[in-house]
C-alpha positions, -999 to 999 in steps of 0.1 A, spaced: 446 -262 545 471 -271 519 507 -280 517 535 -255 508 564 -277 488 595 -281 505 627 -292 498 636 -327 492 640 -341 531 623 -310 544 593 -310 564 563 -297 550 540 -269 567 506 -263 563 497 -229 548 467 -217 569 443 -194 552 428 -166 566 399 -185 569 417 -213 590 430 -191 613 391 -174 616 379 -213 623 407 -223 644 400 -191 667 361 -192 668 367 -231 678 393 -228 705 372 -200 716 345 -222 725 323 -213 700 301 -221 670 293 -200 641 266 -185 655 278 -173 685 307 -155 664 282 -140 646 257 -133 670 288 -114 689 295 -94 658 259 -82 648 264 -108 615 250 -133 601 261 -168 606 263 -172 568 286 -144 567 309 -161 593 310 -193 572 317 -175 539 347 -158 558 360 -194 565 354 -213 536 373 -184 522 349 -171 500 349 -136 512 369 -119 535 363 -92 568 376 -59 562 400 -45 586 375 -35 610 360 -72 611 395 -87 615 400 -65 646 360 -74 661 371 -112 652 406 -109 673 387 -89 700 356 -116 705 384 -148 701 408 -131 720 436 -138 696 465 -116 687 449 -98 655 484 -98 634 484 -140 640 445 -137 627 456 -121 598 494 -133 587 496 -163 610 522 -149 634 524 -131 661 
């Protein structure tokens, strides 16, 4: 995660990557890399690629990832729902 500037006085948010948002989901899912990948046929190298944000799931992947995390697949992919 890294900070967006702000306005003097203004709070700073976090940007969350797509990656963070994969993490985040897998995690309060319960689960570790493996079982993401295990869920989605891939391997667990793939899944940590995805989240260290060296590569990224094509739409299809994004919509196995919201369906296995049950997360909202627009907040998976823009970070809002």
């Amino acid at each position: 995660m890294t900070d967006t500037s702000a306005p003097h006085g203004a709070k700073k948010r976090p940007a969350w990557t797509l990656g963070d948002r994969i993490r985040k989901a897998r995690t309060e899912g319960g689960m570790g890399q493996a079982d993401l990948a295990a869920l989605l046929g891939l391997s667990e190298k793939t899944i940590a690629r995805w989240e260290a944000g060296a590569t990224q799931p094509d739409a299809d992947g994004l919509m196995q990832i919201a369906d296995a995390t049950q997360v909202d697949p627009t907040w998976l992919l823009v970070g809002e729902a």
